[in-house]
N, C-alpha and C positions, 0 to 999 in steps of 0.2 A: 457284743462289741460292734460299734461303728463300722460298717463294711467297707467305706472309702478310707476310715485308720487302718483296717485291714492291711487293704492296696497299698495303700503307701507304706505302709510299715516295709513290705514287700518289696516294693520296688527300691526302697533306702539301705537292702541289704545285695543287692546281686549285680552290682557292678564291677562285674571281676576281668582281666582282660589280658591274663597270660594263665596257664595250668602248670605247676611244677611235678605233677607225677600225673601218665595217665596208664591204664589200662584194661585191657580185655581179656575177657573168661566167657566161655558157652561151653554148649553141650550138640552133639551132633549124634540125631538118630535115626536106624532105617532098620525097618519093619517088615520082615517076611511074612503073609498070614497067609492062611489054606481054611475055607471051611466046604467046599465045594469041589474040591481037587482040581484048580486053576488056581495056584497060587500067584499074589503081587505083590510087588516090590515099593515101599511108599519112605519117604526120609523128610529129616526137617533138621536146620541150623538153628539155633538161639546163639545169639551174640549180646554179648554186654558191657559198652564200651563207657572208663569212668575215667574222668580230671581230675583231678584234685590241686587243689591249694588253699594250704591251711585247714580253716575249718570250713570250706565249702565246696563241695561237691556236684559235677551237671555227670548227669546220669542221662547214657542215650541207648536203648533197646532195640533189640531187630531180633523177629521172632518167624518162627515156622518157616522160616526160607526155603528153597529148593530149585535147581537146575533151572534155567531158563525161565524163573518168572522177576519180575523188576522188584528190587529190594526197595522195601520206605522202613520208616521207623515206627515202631509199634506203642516209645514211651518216652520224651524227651523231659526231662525236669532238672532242679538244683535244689539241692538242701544246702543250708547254711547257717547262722546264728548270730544272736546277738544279747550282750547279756543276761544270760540263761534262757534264753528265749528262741525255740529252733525254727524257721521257715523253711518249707516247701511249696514250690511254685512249680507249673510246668503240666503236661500232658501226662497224667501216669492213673495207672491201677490203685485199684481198694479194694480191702477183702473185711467182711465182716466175720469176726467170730477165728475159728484156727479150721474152717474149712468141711467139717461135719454135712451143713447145711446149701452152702453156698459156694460155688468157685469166686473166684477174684474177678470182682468188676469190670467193665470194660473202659478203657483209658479214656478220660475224660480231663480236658484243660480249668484246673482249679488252684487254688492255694490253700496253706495250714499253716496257722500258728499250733505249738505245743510247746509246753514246759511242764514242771514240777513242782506242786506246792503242798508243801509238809507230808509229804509221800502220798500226793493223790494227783494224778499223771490228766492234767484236761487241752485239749485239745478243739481249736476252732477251725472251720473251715467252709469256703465257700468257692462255687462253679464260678468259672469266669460267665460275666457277664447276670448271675444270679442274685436279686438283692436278699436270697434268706441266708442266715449259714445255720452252718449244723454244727453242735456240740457234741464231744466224745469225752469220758470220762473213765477213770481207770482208777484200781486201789488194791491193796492188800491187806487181808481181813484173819487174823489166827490161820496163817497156811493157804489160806482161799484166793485164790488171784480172780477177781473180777473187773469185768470191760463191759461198757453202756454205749452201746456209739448209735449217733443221731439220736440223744437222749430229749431231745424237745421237738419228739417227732411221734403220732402214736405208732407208726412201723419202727421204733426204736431196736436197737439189737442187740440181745445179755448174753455174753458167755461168762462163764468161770471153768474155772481147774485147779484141782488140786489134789494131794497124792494123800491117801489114809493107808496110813502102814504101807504094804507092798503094792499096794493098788493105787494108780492114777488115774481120776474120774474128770471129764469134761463137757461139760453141760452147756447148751446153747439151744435157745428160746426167741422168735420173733413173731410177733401179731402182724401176718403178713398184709389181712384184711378183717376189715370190724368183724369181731366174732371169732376169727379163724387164726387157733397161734399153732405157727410150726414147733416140735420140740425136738431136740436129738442128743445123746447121750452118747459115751464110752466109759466101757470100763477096760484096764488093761494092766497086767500084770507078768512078771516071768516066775515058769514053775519049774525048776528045774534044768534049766538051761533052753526053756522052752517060751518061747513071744503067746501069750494068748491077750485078743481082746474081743468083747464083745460090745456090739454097735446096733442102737436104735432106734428108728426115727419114727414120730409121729408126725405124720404130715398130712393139714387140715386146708391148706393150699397151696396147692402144687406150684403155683407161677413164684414161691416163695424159695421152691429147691432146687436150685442148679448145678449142682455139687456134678459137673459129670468126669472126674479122676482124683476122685477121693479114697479112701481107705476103705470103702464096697465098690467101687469103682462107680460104674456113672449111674447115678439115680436121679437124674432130671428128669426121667421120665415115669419118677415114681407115679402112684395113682392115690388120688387123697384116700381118705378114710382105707385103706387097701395097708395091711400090716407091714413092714420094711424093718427087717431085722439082718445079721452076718455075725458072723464068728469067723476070727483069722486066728492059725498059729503058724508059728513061723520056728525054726531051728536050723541050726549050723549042722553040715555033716561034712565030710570029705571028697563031694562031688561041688557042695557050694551052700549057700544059703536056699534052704525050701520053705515054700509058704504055700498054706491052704486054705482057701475058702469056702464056707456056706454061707450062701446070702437066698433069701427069702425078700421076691420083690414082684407084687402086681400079682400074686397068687401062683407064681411058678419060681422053682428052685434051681438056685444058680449052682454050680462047682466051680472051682477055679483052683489049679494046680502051678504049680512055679516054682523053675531052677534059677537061679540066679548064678552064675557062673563069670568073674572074671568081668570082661564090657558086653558079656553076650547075658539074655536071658530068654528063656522057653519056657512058652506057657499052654495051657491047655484051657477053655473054658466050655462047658458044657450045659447049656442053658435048656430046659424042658420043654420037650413039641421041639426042639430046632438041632439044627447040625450041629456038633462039638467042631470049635476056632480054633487052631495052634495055629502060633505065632511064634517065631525068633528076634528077638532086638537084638540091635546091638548101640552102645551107650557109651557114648568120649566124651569127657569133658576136659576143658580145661582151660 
């Protein structure tokens, strides 16, 4: 597509200049951790404040705040539409994939076209000021949901998922550099009133995995060709929701214990060669 059709498409949709509904939702949390017997105290606000009228939407962000440091915006954009055709414009995040491999991007000023055609979801987009754009593509295949994004890129990025019988499996694949493709799995299922899933990454370039508060918790610092695997289970009891982990990462084994309680939760992690962390949160949202 024309990158200046892009722009104007763009700019022929977002002149909007009163909001009939607006509102805010965040989450606010503060962290007690001890692994040294000098415990600290650390918190942070997420705020996220939306307009609306009609079918268009400015979405404005403010992230990780705390006591006495100067508040900016972390994400300003507008979604909107025009026959069947959806824009977004503005300063905001991208995440490749559902999270496995990568955390969400860092906010960058660009636009997107996306719609729907005969149930195959494609998607354009391009950086301000950038004359290439990137192609995403999306489909549903017998059960299979599959996503291609920056599909005319060879770092392109494949996930799918999809559920077989009681298990939900989701697979995500990127050639992060010639030669070198990252791959990572999940499988997950309940046994008895019981959460298990097991999680596994091969990773053949590191600068490809950024993932640091995913479902092993933070593997940015995996180590390539170096094994990275976990098993979570999780169950309800009458003190709260508990979850446990093993995770296998950089050739030492992690534990990780957790009550979930109400907006508090306590955890314990136990990492090999090093001190056991406990931690209390506590988790508002609203």
């Amino acid at each position: 597509m024309n990158n200046k059709l892009l722009a104007l498409f763009g700019a022929s949709l977002i002149s909007v200049s009163s909001f009939a509904d607006i509102s805010i939702t965040g989450a606010y949390e503060g962290t007690i951790s001890n692994s040294t017997g000098a415990s600290t105290y650390a918190d942070d606000l997420d705020l996220t404040i939306k307009g609306r009228n009609g079918d268009t939407t400015v979405t404005a962000t403010l992230e990780d705040m705390s006591g006495g440091q100067a508040v900016t915006s972390t994400q300003v954009y507008i979604d909107t539409k025009l026959e069947g055709i959806n824009f977004r414009g503005g300063n905001y995040k991208g995440q490749n994939g559902n999270g496995l491999l990568q955390k969400k991007s860092a906010a960058s000023n660009k636009m997107k076209l996306s719609t729907d055609i005969s149930g195959v979801g494609l998607a354009v987009s391009q950086g301000s000021g950038d004359g290439n754009a990137k192609v995403d593509a999306s489909f549903n295949v017998e059960g299979v949901s599959v996503n291609a994004q920056n599909v005319n890129n060879d770092t392109r990025f494949l996930s799918a998922s999809a559920k077989v019988g009681a298990v939900s499996v989701d697979v995500e694949s990127q050639e992060a550099s010639a030669g070198k493709t990252n791959t990572a799995y999940s499988l997950g299922a309940d046994y008895n009133g019981i959460g298990l899933t097991y999680v596994n990454v091969d990773v053949q370039d590191a600068s490809g995995v950024t993932q640091d508060d995913g479902i092993l918790g933070d593997i940015s610092d995996a180590t390539a060709g170096k094994d990275l695997y976990g098993v979570v289970a999780s169950l309800g009891s009458d003190l709260g929701k508990v979850t446990g982990k093993y995770i296998s990462k950089n050739d030492k084994d992690i534990y990780v214990g957790k009550l979930e309680r109400g907006i508090w939760s306590f955890t314990a992690t136990d990492v090999q060669d090093s001190d056991t962390t406990y931690t209390a949160k506590m988790t508002v949202t609203f």
